[in-house]
C-alpha positions in Angstrom: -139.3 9.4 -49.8 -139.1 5.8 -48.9 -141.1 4.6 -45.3 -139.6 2.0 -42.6 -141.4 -0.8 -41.9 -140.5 1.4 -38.1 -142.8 3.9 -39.9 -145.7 1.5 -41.0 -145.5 0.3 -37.2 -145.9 3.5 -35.8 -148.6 4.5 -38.3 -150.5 1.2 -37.0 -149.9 2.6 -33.6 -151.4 6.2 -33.9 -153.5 5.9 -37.2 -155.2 2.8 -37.3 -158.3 4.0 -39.3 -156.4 5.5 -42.2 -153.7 2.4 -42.4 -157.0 -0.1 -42.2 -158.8 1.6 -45.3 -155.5 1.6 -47.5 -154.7 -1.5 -46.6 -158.5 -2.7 -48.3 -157.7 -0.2 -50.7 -154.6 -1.2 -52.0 -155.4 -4.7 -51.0 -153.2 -5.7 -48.3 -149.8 -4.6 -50.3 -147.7 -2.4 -48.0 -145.3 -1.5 -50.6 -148.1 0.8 -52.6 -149.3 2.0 -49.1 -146.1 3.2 -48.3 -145.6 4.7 -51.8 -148.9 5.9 -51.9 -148.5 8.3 -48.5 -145.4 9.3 -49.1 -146.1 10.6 -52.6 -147.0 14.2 -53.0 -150.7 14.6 -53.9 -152.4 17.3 -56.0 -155.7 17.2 -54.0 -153.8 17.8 -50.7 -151.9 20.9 -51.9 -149.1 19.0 -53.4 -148.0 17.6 -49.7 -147.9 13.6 -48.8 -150.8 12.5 -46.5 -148.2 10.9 -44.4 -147.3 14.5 -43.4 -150.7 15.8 -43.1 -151.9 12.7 -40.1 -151.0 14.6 -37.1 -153.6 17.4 -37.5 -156.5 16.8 -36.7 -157.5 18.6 -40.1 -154.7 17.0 -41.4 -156.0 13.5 -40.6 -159.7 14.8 -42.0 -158.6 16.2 -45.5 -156.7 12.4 -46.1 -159.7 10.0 -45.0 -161.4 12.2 -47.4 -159.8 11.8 -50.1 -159.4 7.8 -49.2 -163.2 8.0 -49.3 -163.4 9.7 -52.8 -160.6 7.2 -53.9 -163.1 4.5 -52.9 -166.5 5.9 -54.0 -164.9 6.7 -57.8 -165.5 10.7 -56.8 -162.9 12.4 -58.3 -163.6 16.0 -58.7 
């Protein structure tokens, strides 16, 4: 699944925290932010965090896997 810069924009517009920390994540690169919530994840129940954000629990499940991401906790 390929995102819009449209998409990114809107993502800006409704999910500021989570586009913040993968963009310091990923280091500013927008390509492998795009790539990276549109890809199917393991840890989520093999679903893309882009289509977990509008939950509330959704939203929760994806920071914290950011947060393991950034802290080297991958169990």
């Amino acid at each position: 699944m390929h995102m819009s810069k449209d998409k990114l924009e809107a993502l800006s517009k409704n999910h500021q925290d989570v586009l913040d920390e993968l963009m310091y994540l990923f280091k500013n690169n927008e390509q492998q932010v795009m790539i990276w919530l549109t890809s199917d994840k393991a840890p989520l129940c093999d679903v893309s965090p882009l289509s977990l954000l509008d939950s509330r629990a959704g939203k929760e499940k994806v920071l914290d896997m950011i947060y393991r991401i950034k802290t080297g906790d991958f169990s």
